[in-house]
N, CA, C and O of each residue as an XYZ file, in Angstrom:
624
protein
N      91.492    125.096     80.130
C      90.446    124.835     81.106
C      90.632    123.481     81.788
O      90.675    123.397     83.016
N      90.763    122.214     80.825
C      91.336    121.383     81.470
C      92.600    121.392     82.749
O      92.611    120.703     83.769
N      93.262    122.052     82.456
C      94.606    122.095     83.771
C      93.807    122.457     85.130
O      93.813    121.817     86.181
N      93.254    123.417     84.888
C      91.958    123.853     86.201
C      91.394    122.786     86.806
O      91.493    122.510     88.002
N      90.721    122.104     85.863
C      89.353    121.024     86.459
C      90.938    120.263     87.102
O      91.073    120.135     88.319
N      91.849    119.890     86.304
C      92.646    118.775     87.015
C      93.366    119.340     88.683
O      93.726    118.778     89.717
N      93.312    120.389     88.303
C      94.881    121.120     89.535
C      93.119    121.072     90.280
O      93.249    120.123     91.053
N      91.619    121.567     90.446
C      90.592    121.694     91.263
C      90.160    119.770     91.909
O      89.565    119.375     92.912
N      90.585    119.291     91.152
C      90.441    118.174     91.612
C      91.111    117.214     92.785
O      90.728    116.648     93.809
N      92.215    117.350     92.103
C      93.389    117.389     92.719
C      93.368    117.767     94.138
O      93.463    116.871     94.977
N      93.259    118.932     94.482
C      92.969    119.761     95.762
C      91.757    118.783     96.528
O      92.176    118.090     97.455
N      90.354    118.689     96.214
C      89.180    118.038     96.448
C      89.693    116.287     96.533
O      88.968    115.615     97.266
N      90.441    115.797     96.097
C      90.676    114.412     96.251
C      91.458    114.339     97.487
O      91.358    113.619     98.481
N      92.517    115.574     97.055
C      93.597    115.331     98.403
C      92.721    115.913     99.757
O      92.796    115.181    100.744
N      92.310    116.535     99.830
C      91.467    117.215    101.104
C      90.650    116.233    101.763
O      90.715    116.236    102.992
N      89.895    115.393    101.212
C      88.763    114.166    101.411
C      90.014    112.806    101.685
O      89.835    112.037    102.629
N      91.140    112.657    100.837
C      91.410    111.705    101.962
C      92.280    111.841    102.947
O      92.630    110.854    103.595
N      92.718    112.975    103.184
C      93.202    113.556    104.232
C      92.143    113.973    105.184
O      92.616    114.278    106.278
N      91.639    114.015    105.151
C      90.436    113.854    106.264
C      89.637    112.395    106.430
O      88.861    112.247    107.374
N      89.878    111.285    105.423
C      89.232    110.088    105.639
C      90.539    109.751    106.532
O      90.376    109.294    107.664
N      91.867    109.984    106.005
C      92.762    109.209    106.991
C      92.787    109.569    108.503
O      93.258    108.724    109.264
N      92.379    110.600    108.951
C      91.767    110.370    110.608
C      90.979    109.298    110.921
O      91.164    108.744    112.005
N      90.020    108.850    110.072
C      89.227    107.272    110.664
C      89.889    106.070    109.840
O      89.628    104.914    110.172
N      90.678    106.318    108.852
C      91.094    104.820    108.397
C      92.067    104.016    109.063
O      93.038    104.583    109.562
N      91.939    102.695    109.147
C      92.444    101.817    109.743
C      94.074    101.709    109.536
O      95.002    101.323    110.248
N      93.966    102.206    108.298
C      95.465    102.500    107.490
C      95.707    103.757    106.901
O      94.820    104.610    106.942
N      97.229    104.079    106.140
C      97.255    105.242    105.881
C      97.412    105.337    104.638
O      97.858    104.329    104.089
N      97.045    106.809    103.584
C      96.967    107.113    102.370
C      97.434    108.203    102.106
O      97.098    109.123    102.852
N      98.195    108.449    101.179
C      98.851    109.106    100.932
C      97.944    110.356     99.957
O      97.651    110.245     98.767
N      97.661    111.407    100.774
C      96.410    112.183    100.447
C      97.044    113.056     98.715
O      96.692    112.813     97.560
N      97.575    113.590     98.994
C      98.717    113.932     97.337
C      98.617    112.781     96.316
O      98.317    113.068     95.157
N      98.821    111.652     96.620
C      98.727    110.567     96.036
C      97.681    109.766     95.385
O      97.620    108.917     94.496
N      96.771    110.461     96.295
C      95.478    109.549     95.382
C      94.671    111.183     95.487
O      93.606    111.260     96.100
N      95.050    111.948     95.089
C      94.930    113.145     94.352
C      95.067    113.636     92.843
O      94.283    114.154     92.048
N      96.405    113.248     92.796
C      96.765    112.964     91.579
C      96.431    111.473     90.466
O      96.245    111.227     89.275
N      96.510    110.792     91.752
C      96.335    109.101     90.893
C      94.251    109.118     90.480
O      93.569    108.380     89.769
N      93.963    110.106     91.187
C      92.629    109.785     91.383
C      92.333    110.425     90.298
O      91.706    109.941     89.356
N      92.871    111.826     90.383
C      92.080    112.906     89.291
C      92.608    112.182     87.745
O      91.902    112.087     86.742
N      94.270    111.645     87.908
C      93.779    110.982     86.370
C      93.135    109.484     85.667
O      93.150    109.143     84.484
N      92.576    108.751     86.873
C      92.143    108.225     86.711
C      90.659    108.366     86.502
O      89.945    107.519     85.964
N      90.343    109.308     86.893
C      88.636    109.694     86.577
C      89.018    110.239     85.216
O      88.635    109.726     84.165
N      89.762    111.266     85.293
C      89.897    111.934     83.456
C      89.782    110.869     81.946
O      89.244    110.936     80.841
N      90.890    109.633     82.930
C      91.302    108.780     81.718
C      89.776    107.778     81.265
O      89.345    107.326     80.204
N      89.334    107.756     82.625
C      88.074    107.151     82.363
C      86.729    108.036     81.898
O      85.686    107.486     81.543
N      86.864    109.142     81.938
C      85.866    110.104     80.997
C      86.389    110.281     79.512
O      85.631    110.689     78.632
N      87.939    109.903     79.225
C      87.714    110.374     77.991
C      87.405    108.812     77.092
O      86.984    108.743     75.937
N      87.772    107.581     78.051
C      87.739    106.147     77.410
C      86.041    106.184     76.944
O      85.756    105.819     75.803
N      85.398    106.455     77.501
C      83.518    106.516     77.694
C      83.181    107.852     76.692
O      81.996    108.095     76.462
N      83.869    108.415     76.306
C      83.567    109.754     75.602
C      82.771    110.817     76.310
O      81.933    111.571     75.816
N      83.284    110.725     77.855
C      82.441    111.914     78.613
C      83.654    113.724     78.168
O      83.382    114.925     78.164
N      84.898    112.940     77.882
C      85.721    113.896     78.164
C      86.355    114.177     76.369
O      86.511    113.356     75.465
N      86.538    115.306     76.393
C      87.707    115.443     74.939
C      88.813    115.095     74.931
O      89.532    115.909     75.511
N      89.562    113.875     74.373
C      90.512    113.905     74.434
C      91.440    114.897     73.811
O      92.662    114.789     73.911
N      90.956    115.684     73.289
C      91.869    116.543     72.694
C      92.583    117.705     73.442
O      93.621    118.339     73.252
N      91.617    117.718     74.350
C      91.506    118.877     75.619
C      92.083    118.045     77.187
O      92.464    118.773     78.104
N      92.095    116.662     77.347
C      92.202    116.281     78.608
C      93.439    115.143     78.357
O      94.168    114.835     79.300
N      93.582    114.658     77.263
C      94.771    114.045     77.133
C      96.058    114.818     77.618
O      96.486    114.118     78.536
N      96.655    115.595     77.511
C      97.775    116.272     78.171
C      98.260    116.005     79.416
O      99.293    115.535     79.894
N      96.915    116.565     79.921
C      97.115    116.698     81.476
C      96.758    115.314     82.185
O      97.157    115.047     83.318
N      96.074    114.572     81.520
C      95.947    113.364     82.390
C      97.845    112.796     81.992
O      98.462    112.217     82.885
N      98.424    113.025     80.827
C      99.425    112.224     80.491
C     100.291    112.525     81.776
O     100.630    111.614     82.531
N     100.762    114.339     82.074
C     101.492    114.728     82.845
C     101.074    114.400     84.230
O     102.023    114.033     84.923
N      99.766    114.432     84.916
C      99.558    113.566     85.813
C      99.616    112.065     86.291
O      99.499    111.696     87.460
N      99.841    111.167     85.058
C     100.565    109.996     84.819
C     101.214    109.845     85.191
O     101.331    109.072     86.142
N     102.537    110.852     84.390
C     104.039    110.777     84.998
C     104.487    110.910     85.534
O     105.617    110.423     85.569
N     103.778    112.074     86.884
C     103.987    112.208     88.101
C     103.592    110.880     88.857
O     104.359    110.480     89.732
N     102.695    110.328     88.637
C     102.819    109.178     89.575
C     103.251    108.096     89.285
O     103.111    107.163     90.075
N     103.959    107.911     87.952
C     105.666    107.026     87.633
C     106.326    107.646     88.668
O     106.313    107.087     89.764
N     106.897    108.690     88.534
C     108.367    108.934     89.291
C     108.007    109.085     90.694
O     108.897    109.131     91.544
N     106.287    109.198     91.129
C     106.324    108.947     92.455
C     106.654    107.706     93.144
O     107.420    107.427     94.067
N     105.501    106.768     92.107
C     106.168    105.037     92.539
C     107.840    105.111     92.064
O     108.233    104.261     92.863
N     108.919    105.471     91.430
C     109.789    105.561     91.849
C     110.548    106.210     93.262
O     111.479    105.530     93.693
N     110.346    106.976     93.713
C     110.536    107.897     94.681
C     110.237    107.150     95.794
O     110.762    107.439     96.870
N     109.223    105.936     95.663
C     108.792    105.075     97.120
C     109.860    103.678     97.143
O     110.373    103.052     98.071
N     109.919    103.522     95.491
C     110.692    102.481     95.401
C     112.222    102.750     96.102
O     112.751    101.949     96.873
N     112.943    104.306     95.589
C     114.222    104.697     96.542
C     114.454    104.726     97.389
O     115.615    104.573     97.770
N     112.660    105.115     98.763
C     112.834    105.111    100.084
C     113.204    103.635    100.138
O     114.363    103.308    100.391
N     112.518    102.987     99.972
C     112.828    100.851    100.334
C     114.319    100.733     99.947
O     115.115     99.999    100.532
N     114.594    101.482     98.968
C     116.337    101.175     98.787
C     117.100    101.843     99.828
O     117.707    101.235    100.709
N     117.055    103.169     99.702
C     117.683    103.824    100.872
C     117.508    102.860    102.258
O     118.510    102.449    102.842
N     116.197    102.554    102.708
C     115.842    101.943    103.981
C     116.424    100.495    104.067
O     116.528     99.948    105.165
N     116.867     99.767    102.712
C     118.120     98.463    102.916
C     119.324     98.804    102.399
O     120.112     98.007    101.891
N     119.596    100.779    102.600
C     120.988    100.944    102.587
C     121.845    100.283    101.364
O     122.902     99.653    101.377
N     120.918    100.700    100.233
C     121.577    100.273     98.505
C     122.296    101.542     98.288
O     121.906    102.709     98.323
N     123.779    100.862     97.988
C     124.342    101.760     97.344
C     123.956    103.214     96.189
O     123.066    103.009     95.363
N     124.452    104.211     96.195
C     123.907    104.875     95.194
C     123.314    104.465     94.135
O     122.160    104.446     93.707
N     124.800    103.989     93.642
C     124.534    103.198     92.335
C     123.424    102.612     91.929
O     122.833    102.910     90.891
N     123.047    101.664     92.802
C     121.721    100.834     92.605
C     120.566    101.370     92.794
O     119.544    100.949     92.251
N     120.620    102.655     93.824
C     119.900    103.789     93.392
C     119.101    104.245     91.779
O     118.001    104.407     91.251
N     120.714    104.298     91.496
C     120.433    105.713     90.214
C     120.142    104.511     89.149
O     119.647    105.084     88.178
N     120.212    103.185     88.888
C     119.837    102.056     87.919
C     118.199    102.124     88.355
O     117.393    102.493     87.501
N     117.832    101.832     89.429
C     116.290    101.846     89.427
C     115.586    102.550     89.283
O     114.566    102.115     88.748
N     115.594    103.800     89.567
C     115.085    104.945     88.544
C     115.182    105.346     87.599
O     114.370    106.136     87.117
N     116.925    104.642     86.624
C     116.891    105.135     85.235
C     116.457    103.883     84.396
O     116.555    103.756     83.176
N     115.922    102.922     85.368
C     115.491    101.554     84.362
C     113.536    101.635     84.458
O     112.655    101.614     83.598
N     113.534    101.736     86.075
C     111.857    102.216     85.974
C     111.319    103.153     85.484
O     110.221    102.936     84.973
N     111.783    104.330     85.451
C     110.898    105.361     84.995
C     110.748    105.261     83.618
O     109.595    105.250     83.187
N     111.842    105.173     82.699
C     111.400    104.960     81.386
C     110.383    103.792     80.951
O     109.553    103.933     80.053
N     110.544    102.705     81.650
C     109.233    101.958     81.592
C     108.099    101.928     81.992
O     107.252    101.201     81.473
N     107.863    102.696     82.974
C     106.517    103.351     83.628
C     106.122    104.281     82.439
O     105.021    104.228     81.890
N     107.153    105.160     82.084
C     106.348    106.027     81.089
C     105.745    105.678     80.127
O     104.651    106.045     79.699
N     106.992    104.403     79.484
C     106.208    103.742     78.395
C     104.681    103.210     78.678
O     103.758    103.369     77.879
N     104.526    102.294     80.448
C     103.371    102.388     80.694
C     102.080    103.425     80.348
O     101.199    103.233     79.509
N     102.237    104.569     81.243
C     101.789    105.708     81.070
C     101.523    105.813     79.880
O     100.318    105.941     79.665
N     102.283    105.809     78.853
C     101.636    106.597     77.521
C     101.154    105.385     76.531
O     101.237    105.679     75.339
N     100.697    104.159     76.805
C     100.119    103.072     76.115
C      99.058    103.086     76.869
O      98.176    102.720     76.092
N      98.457    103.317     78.123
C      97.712    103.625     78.891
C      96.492    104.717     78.176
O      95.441    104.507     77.571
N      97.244    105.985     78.597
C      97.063    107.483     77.721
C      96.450    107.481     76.749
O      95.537    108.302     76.667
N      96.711    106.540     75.600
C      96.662    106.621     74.071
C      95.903    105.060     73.467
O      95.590    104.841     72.296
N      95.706    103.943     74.853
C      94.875    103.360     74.254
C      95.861    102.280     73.447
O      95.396    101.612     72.523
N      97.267    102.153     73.864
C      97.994    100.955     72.649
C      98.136     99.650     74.373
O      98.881     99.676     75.353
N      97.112     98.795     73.986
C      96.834     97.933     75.476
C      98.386     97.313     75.058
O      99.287     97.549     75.863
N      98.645     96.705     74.099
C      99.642     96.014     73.988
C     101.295     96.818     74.512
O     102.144     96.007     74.882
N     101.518     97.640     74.523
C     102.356     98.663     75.250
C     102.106     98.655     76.375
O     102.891     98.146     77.176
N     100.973     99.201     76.751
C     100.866     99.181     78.398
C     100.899     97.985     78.412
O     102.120     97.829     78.421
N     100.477     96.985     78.420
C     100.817     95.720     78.890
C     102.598     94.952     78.832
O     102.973     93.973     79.479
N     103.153     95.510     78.171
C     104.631     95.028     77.778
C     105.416     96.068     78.897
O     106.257     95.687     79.711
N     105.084     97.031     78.783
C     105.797     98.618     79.484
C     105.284     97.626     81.069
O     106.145     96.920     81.594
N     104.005     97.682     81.621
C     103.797     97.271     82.821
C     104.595     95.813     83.161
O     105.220     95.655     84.210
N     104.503     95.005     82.348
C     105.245     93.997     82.867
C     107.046     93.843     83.052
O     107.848     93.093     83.608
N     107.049     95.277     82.056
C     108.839     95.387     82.533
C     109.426     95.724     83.044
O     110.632     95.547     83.213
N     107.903     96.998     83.893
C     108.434     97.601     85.510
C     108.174     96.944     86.574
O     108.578     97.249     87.696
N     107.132     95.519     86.155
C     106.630     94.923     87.702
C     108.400     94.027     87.532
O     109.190     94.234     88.453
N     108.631     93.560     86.936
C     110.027     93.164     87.056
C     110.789     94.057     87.419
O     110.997     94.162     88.628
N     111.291     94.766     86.702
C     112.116     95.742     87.306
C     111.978     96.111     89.060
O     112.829     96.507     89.857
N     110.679     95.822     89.213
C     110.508     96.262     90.902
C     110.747     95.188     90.952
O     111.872     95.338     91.429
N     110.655     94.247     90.871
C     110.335     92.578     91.693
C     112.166     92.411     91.556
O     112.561     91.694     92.476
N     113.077     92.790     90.843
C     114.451     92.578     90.892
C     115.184     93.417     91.936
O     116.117     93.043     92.647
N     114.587     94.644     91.906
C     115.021     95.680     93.008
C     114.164     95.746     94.289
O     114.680     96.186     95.317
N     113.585     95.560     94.285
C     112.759     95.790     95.398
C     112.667     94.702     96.046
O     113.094     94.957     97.172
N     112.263     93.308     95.975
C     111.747     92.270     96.478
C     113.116     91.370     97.271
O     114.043     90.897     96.613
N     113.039     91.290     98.361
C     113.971     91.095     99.343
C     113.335     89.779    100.082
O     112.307     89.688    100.752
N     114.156     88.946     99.779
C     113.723     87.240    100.621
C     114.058     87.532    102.132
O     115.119     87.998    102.548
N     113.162     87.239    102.739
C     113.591     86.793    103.960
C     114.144     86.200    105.199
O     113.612     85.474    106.038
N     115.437     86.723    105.105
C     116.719     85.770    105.706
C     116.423     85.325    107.071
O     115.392     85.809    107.538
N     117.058     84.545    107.801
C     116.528     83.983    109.229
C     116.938     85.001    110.621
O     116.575     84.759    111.772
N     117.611     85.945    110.279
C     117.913     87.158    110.595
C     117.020     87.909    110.776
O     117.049     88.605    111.791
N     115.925     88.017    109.849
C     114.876     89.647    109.311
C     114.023     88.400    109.970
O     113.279     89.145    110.608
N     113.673     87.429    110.225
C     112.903     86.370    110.563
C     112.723     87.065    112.286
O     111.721     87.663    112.679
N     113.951     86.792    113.095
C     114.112     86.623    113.899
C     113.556     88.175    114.794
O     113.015     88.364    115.884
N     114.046     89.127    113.618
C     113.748     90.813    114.049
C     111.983     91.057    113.677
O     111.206     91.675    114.404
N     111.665     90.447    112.470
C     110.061     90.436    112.577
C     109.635     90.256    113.684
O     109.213     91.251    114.274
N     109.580     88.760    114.463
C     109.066     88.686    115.562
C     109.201     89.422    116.120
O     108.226     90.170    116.185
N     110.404     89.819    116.930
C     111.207     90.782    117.869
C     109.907     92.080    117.796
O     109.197     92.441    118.734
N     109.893     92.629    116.281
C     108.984     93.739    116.128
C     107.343     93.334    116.546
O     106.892     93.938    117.520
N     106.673     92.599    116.031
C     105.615     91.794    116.437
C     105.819     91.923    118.015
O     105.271     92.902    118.520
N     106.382     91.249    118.689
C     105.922     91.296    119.659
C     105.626     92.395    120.809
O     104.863     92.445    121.774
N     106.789     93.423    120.126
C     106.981     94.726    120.680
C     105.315     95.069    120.560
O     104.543     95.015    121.517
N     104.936     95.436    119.162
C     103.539     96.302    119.058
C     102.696     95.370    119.677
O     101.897     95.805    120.506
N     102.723     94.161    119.429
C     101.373     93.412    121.030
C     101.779     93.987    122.174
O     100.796     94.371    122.808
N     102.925     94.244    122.786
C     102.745     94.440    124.174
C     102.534     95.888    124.470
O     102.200     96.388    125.544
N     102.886     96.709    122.880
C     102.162     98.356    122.978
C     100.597     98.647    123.074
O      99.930     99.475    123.694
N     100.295     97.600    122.183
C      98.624     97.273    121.729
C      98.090     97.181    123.486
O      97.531     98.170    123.960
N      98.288     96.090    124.249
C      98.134     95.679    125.235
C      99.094     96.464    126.710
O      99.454     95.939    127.764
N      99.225     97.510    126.338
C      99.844     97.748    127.440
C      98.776     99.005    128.154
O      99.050     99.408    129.284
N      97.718     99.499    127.502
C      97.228    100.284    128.309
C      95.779    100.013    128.681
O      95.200    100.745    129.484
């Protein structure tokens, strides 16, 4: 019964912000906070004892892990998009995801000290792969871009 309420939720989260993102200022990834949403309400009904964990632990776990390997999957577009070799590819997903999961399931199960060790070894792990200084080059093309969208902003 649990898989239901989650996969019915799911649907109802993604539908509402896919329809909020016609008026938001920014964009959301309606799948995304579908899944991130429904297990975050679960995880927080079973922390409060609204929910069984015996019955909702599963599926919040597997909805977890889908949104590990999604924040991986965003982390590959940023690689792909500064043109990283495969290689450095296939290291950031086989170094993040196992630490997200570890996240995920210290999370799940309530061991803070795990999630807290697991989270701090993927915000590194991103902050080594992901985080790109800004050369006087990407300086020079920021503006370039900046100024483009003012004169789109202002052109009609």
């Amino acid at each position: 019964m649990a898989i239901f309420i989650a996969i019915t939720s799911i649907v109802l989260i993604t539908a509402l912000v896919w329809a909020a993102d016609k008026v938001l200022p920014f964009y959301v990834c309606p799948i995304c906070a579908g899944v991130s949403g429904t297990w975050l309400w679960m995880l927080a009904g079973q922390a409060f004892g609204q929910l069984s964990t015996l019955e909702f632990q599963l599926p919040t776990a597997i909805l977890m892990g889908g949104s590990v390997v999604g924040l991986a999957y965003q982390g590959e577009k940023r690689l792909a998009f500064a043109k990283a070799p495969a290689s450095k590819v296939l290291l950031w997903k086989s170094l993040f995801i196992p630490a997200g999961f570890a996240a995920a399931y210290g999370l799940a199960t309530g061991s803070w000290q795990l999630f807290a060790a697991a989270l701090a070894v993927s915000g590194a792990i991103a902050a080594v792969f992901l985080w790109r200084p800004v050369s006087g080059k990407n300086k020079q093309e920021s503006q370039k871009v900046r100024e483009i969208e003012e004169k789109m902003k202002n052109c009609c």
